[in-house]
Residue frames as a rotation matrix with the C-alpha (Angstrom) as fourth column:
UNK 1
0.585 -0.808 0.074 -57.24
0.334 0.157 -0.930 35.88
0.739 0.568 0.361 -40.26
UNK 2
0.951 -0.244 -0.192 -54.03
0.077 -0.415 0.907 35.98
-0.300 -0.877 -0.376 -37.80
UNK 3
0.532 -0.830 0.168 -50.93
0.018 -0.187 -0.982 37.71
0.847 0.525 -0.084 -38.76
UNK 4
0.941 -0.338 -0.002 -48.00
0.019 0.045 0.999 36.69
-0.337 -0.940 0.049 -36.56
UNK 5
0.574 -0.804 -0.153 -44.19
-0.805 -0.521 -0.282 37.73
0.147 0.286 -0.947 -36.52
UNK 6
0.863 -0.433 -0.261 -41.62
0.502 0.668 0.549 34.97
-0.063 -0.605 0.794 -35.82
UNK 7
0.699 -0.700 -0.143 -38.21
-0.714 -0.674 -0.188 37.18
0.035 0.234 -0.972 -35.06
UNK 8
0.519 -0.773 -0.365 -35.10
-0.386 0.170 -0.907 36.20
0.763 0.611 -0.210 -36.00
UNK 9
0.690 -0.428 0.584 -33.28
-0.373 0.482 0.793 33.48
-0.621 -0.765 0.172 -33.71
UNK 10
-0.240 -0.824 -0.512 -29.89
-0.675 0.521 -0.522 31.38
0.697 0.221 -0.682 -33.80
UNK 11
0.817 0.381 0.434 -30.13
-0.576 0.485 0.658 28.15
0.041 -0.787 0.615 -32.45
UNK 12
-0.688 -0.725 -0.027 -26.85
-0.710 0.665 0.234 25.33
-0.151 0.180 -0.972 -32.38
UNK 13
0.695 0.688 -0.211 -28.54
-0.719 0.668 -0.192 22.21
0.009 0.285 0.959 -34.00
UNK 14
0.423 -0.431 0.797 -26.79
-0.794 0.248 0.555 19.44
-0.437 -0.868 -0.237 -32.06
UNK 15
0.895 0.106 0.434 -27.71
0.235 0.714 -0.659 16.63
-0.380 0.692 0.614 -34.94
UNK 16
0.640 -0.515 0.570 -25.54
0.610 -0.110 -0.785 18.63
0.467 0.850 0.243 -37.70
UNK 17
0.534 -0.819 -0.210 -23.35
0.843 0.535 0.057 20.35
0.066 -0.208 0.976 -35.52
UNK 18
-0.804 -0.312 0.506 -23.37
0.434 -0.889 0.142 23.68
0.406 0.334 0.851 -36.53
UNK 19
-0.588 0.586 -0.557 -25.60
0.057 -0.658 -0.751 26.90
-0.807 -0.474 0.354 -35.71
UNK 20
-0.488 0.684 0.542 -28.72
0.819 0.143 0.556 27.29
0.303 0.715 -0.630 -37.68
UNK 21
-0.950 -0.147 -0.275 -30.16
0.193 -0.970 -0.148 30.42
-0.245 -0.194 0.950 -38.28
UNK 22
-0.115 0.765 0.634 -33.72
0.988 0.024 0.150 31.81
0.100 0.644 -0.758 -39.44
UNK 23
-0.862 -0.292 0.415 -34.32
0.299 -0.953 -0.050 35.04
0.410 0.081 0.909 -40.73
UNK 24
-0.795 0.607 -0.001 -37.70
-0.264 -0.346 -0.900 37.15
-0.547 -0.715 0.436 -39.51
UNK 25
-0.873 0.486 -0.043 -40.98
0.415 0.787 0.456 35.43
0.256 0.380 -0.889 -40.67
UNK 26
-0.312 0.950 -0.016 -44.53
-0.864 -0.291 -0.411 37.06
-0.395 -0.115 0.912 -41.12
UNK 27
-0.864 0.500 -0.058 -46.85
0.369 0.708 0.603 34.34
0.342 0.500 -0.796 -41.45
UNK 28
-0.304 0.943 0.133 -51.09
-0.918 -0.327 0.223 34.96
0.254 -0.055 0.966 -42.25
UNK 29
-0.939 0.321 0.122 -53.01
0.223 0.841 -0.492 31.84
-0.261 -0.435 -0.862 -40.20
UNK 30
-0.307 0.938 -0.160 -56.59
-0.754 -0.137 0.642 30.66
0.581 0.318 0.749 -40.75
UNK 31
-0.966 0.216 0.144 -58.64
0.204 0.974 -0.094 28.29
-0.161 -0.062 -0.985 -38.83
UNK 32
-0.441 0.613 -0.656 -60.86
-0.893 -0.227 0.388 27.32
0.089 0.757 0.647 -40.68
UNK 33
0.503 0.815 0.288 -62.79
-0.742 0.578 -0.339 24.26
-0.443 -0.043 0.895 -41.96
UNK 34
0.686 -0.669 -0.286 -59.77
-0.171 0.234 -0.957 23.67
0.707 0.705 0.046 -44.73
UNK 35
-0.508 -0.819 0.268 -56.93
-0.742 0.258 -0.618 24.02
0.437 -0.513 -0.739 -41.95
UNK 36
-0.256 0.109 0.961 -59.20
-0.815 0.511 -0.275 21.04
-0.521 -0.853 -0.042 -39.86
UNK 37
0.958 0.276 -0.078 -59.48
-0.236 0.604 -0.762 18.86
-0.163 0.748 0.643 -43.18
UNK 38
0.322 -0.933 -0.161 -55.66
-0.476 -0.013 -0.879 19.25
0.819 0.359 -0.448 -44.07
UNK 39
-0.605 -0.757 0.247 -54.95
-0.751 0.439 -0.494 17.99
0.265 -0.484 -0.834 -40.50
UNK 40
0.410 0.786 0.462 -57.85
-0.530 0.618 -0.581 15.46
-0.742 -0.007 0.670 -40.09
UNK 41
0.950 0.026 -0.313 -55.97
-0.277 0.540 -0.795 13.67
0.148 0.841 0.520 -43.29
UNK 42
-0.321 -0.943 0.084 -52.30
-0.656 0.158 -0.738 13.62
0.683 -0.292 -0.670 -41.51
UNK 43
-0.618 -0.219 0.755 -53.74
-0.783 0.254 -0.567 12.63
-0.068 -0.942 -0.329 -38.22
UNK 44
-0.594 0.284 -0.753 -56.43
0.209 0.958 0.197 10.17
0.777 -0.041 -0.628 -39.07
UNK 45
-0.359 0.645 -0.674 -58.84
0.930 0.185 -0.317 11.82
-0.080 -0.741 -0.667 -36.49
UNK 46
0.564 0.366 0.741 -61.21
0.282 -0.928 0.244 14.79
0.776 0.071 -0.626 -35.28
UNK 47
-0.735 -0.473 0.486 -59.45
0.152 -0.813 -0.562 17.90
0.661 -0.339 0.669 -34.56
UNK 48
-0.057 0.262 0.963 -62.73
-0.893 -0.445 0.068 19.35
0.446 -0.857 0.259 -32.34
UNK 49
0.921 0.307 -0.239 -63.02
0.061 0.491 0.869 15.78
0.384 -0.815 0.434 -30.39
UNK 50
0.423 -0.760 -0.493 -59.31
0.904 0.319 0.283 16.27
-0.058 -0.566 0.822 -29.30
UNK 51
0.431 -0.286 0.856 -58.53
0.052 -0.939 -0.340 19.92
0.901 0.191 -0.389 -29.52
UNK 52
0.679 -0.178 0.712 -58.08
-0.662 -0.566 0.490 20.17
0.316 -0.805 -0.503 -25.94
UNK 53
0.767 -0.349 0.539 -55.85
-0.138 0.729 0.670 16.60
-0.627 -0.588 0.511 -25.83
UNK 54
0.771 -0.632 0.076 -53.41
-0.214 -0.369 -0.904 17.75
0.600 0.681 -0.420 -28.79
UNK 55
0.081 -0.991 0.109 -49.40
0.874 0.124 0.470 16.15
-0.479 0.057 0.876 -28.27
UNK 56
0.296 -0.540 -0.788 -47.00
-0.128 -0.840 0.527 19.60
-0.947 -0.055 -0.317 -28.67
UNK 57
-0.836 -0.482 0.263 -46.51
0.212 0.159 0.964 17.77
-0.507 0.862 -0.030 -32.32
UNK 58
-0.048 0.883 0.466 -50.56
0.999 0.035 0.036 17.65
0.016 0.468 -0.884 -33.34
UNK 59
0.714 0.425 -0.556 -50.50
0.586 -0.798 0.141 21.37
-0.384 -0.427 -0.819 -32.40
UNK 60
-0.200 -0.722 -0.663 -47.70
-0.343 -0.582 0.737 22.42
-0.918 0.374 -0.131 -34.08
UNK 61
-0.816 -0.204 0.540 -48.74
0.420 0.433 0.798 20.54
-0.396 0.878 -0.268 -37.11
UNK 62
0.291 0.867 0.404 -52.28
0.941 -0.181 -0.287 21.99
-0.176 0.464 -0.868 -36.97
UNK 63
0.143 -0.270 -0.952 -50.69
0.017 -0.961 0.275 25.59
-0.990 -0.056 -0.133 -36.78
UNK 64
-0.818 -0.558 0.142 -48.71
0.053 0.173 0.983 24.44
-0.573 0.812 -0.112 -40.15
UNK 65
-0.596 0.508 0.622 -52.27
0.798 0.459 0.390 23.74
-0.088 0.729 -0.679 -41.56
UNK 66
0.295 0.953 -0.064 -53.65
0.926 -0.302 -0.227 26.78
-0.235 0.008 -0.972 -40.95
UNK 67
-0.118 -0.821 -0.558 -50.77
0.296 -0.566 0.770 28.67
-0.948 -0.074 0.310 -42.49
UNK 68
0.830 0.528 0.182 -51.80
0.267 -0.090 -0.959 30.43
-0.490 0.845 -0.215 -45.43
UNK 69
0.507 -0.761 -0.405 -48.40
-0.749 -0.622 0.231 32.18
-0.428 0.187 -0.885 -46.09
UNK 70
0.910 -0.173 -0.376 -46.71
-0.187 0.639 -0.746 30.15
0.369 0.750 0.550 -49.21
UNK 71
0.449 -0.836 -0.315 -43.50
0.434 0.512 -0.741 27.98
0.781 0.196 0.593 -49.19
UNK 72
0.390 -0.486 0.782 -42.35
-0.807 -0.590 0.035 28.57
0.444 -0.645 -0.622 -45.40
UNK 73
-0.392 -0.766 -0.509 -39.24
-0.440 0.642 -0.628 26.49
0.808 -0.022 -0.589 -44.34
UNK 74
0.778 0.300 -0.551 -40.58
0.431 0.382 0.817 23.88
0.456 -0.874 0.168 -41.09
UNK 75
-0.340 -0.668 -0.662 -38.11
0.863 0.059 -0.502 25.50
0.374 -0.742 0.556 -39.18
UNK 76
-0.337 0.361 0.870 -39.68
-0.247 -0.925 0.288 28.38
0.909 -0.118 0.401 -38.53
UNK 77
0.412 0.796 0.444 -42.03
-0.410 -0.273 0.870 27.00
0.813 -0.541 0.214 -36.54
UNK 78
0.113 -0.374 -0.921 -39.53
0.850 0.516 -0.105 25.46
0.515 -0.771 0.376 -33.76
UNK 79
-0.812 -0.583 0.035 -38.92
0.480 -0.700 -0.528 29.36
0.332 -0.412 0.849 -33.25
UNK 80
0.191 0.950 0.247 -42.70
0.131 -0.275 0.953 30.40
0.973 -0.150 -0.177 -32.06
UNK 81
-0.749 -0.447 0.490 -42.69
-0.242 -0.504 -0.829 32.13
0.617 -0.740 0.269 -29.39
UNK 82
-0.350 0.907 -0.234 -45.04
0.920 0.286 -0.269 32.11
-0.177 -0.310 -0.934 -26.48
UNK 83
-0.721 0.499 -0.481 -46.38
-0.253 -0.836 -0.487 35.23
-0.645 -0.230 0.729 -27.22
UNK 84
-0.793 0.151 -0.590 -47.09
-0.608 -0.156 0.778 33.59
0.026 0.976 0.216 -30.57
UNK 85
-0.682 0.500 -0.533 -48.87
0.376 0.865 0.331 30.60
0.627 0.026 -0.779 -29.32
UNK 86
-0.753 0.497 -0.431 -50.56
0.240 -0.403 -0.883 32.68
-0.613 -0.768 0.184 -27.10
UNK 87
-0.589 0.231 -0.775 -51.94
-0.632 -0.729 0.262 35.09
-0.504 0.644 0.576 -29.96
UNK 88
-0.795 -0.274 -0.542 -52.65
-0.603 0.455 0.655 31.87
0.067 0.847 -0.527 -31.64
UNK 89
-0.691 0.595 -0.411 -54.42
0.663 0.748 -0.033 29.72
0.288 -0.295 -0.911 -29.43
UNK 90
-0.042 0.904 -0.425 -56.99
0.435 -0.367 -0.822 33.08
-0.899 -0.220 -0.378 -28.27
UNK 91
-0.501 0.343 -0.795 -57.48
-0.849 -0.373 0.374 33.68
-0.169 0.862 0.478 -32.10
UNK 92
-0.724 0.370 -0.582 -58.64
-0.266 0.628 0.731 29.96
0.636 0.684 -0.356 -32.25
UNK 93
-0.660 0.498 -0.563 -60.72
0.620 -0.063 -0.782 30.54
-0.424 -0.865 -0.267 -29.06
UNK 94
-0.818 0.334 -0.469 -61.90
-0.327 -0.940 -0.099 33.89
-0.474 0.072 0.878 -30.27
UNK 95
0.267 0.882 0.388 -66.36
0.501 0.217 -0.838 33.25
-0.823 0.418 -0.383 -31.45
UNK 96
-0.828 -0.549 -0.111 -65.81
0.258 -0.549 0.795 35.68
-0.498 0.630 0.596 -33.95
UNK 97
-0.522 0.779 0.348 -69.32
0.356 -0.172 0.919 36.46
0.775 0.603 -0.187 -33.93
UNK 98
-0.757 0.288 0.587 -71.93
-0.562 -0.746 -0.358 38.50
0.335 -0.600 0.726 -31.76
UNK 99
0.330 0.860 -0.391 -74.83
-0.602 0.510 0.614 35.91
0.727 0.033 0.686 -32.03
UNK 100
-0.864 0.088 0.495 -75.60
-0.344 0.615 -0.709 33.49
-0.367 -0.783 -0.501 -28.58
UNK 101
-0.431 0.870 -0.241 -77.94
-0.676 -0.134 0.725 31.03
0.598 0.475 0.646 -28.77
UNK 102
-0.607 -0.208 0.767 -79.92
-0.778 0.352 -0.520 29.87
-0.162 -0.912 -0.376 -25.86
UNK 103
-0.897 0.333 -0.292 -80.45
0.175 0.872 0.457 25.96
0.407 0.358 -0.840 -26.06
UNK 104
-0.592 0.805 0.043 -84.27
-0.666 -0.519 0.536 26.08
0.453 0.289 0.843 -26.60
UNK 105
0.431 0.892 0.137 -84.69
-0.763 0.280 0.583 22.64
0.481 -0.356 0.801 -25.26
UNK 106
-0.320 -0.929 0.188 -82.93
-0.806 0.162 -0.569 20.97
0.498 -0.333 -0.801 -22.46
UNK 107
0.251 0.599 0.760 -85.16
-0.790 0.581 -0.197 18.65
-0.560 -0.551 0.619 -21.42
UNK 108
0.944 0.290 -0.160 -83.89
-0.331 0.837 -0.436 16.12
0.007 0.464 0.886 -24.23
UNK 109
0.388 -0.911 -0.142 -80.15
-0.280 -0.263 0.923 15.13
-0.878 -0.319 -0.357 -24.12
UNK 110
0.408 -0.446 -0.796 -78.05
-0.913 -0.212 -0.349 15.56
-0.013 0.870 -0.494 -27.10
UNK 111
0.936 -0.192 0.296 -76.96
0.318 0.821 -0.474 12.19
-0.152 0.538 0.829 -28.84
UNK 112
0.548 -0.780 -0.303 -73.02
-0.034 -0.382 0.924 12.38
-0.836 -0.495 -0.236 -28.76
UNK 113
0.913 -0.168 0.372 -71.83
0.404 0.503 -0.764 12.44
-0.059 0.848 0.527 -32.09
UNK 114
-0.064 -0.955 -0.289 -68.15
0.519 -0.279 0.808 12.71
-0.853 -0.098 0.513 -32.97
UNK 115
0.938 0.312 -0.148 -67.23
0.137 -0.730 -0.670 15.75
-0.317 0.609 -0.727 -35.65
UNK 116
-0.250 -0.916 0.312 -64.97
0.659 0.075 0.749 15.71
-0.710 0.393 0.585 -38.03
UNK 117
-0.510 0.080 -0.857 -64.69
-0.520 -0.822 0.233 18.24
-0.685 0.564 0.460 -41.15
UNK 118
-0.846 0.492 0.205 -66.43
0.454 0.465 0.760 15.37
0.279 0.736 -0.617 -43.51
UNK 119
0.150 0.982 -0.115 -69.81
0.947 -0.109 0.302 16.23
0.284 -0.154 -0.946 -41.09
UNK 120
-0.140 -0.150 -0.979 -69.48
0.235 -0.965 0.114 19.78
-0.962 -0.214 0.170 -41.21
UNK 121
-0.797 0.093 -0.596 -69.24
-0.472 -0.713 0.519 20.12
-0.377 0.695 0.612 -44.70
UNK 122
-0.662 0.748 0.043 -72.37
0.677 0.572 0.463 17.29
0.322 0.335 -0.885 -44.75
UNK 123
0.216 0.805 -0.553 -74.44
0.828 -0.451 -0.332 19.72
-0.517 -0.386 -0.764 -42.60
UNK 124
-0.388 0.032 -0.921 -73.02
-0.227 -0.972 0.062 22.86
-0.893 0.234 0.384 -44.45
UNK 125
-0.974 0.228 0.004 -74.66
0.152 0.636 0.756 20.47
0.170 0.737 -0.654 -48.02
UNK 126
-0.398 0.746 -0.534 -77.56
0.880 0.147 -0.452 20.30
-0.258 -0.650 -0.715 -45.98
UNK 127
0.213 0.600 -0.771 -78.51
0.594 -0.706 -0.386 23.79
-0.776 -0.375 -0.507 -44.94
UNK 128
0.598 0.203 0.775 -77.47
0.791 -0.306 -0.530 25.24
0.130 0.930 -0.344 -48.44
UNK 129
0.708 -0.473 -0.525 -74.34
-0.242 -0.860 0.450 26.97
-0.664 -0.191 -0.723 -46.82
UNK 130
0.919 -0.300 -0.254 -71.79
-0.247 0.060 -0.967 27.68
0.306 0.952 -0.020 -49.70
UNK 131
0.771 -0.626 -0.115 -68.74
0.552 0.748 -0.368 25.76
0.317 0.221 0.922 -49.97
UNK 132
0.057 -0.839 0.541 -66.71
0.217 -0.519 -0.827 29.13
0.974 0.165 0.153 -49.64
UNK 133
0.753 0.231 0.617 -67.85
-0.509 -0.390 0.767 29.42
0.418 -0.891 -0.177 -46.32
UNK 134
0.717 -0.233 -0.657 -65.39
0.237 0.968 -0.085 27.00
0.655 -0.095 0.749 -45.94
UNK 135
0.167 -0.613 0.772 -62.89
0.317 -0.709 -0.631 29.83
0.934 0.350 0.076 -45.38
UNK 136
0.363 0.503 0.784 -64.55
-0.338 -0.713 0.614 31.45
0.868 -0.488 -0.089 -42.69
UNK 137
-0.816 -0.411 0.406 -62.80
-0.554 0.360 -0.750 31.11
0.162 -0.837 -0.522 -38.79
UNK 138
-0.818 -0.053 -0.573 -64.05
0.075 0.977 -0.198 28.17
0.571 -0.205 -0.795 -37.77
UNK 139
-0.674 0.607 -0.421 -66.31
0.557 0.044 -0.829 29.27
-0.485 -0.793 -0.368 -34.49
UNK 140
-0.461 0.493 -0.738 -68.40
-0.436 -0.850 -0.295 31.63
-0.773 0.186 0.606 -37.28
UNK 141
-0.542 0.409 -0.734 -68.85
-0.710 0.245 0.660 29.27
0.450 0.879 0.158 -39.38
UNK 142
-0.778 0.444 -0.444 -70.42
0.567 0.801 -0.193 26.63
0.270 -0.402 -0.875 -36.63
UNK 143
-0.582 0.533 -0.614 -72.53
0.408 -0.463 -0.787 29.50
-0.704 -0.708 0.052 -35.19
UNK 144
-0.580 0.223 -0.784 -73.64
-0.807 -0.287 0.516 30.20
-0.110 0.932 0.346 -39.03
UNK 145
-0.583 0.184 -0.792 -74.67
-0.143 0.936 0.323 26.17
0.800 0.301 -0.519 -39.20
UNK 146
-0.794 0.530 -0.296 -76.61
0.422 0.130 -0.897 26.56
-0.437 -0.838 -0.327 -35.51
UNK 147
-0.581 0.626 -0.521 -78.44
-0.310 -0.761 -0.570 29.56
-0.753 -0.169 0.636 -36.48
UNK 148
-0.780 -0.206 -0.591 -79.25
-0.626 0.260 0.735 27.85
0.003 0.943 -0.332 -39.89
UNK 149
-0.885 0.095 -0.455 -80.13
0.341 0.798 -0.497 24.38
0.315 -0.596 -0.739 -38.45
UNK 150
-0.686 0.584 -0.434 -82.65
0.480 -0.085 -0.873 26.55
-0.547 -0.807 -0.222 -36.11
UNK 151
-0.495 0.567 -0.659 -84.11
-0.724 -0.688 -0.048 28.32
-0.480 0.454 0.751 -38.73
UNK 152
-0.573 0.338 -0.747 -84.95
-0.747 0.159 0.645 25.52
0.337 0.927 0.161 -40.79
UNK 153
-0.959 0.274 -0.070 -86.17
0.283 0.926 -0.251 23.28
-0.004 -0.260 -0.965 -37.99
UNK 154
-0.312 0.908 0.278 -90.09
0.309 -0.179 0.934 23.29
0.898 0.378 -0.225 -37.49
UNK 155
-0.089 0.416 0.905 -92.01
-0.828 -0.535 0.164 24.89
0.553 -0.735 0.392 -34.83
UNK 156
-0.962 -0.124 -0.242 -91.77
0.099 0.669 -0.737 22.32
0.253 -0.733 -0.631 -31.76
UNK 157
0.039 0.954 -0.298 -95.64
0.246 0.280 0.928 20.92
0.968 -0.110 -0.224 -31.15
UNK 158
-0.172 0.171 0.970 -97.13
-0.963 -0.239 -0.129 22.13
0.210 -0.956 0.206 -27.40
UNK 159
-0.935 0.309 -0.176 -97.71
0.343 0.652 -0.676 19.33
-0.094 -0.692 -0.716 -25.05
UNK 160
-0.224 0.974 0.019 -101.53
0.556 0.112 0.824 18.63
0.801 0.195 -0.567 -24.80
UNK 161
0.163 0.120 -0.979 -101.04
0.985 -0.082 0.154 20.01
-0.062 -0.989 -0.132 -21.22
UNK 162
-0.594 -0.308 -0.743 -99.63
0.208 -0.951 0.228 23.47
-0.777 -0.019 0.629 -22.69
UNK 163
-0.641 0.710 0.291 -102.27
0.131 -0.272 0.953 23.73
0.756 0.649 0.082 -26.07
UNK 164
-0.007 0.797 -0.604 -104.66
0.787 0.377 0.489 23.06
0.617 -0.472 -0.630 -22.74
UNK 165
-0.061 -0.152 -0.987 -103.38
0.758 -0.650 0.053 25.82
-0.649 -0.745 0.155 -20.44
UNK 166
-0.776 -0.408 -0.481 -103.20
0.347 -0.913 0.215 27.93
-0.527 -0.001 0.850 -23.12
UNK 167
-0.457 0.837 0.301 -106.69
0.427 -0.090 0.900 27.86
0.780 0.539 -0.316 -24.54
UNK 168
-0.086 0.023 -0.996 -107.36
0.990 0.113 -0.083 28.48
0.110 -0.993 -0.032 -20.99
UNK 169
-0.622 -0.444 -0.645 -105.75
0.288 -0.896 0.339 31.76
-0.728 0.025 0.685 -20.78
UNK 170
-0.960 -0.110 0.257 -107.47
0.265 -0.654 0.708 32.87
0.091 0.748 0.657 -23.99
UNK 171
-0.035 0.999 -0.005 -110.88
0.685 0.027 0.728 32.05
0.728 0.022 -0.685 -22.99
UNK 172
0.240 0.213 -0.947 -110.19
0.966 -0.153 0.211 34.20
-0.100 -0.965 -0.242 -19.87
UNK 173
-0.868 -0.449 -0.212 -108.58
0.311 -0.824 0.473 36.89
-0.387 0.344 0.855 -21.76
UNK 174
-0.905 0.380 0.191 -111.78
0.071 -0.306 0.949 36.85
0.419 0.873 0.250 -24.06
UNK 175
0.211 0.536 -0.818 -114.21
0.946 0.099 0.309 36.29
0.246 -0.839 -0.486 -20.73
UNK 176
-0.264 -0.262 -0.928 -112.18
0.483 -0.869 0.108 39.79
-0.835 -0.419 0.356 -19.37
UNK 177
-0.939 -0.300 0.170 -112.77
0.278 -0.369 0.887 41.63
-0.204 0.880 0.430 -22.57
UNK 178
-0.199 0.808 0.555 -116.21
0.244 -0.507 0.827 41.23
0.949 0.300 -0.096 -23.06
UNK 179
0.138 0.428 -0.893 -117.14
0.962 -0.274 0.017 42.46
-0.237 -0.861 -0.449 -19.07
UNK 180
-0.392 -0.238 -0.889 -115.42
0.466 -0.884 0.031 45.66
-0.793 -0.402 0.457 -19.83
C-alpha cells in the first residue's frame, strides 16, 4: 500500500477561462492484480508487456486504477507532483519480498508468452493460490506464483551421463570406506 499527498495548487484552465483550484488530497494506491485488470479492460492490452512503453495518459490512467481512496475528482491527478510519481513508480518497482530465485535451468529457453491479468489469475487457479491474493503488490504476488510453480514441479530426471557419473562417485565413496 502507497499513501501519497497531492498539495493544494491553482491552475488557470484556459478551456473555461477561469482559475481552477484543488484542495489537498491524500490518496491510498495499490498495485496489484485488480489495479492491472481495471486497466487491461480500458486499454485492451497487457499492462506487464508494455509497462515500460506506457503514453503519459496509460500511466496516469493506471495510477487512477490503483487508487483505492473513494470518489476522487480526475483533477487531482493533473496536480502529481514529481516527487509523487517518483514515490509511485519505486513503490511499483519495489519486490516487496526477500525471496530470489536462481533460474535452475538455463540451458532451455523460455517460450515467450504474453501476460495479462486473465493468465495470472489462470496460474494463481492452478497452484491453489486464493483469489484474495489478488490484493497483494503485484511483484509478491508473482514471486508467490514462482515459488509455488517450483514447488509443485517434479524433480528434473539426470541425464544418463549424470545417473552414470554419479553411480561412479558412490562406488568410489563405498570402495574408500571399506579400505579404511
Amino acid at each position: 500500500m502507497l499513501y501519497i499527498t497531492i498539495e493544494a495548487d491553482e491552475i488557470f484552465d484556459e478551456a473555461k477561462n477561469e482559475f481552477v483550484s484543488i484542495e489537498q488530497t491524500k490518496l491510498q494506491l495499490e498495485h496489484s492484480l485488480v489495479s492491472i485488470a481495471k486497466w487491461e479492460a480500458i486499454w485492451h492490452k497487457s499492462f506487464l508487456e508494455n509497462v515500460d512503453k506506457l503514453t503519459p495518459e496509460e500511466y496516469l490512467s493506471y495510477i487512477k486504477c490503483m487508487t483505492i481512496t473513494q470518489n476522487v475528482d480526475s483533477e487531482v491527478y493533473t496536480h502529481l507532483s514529481q516527487k509523487n510519481l517518483y514515490d509511485i513508480q519505486a513503490y511499483i518497482n519495489d519486490p516487496m519480498t526477500a525471496t530470489v530465485i536462481n533460474n535452475r535451468d538455463n540451458s532451455r529457453p523460455q517460450k515467450h508468452q504474453v501476460i495479462t491479468a486473465e493468465l495470472i489469475y489462470c496460474w494463481m487457479l492452478e497452484l491453489n493460490v486464493p483469489v484474495e491474493f489478488q490484493k497483494w503488490h503485484l511483484n509478491r504476488l508473482m514471486m508467490l506464483i514462482q515459488v509455488c510453480s517450483i514447488r509443485q514441479s517434479p524433480p528434473k530426471k539426470k541425464s544418463k551421463a549424470q545417473a552414470a557419473a554419479d553411480m561412479r562417485a558412490a562406488k568410489a565413496r563405498a570402495r574408500a570406506r571399506r579400505k579404511h
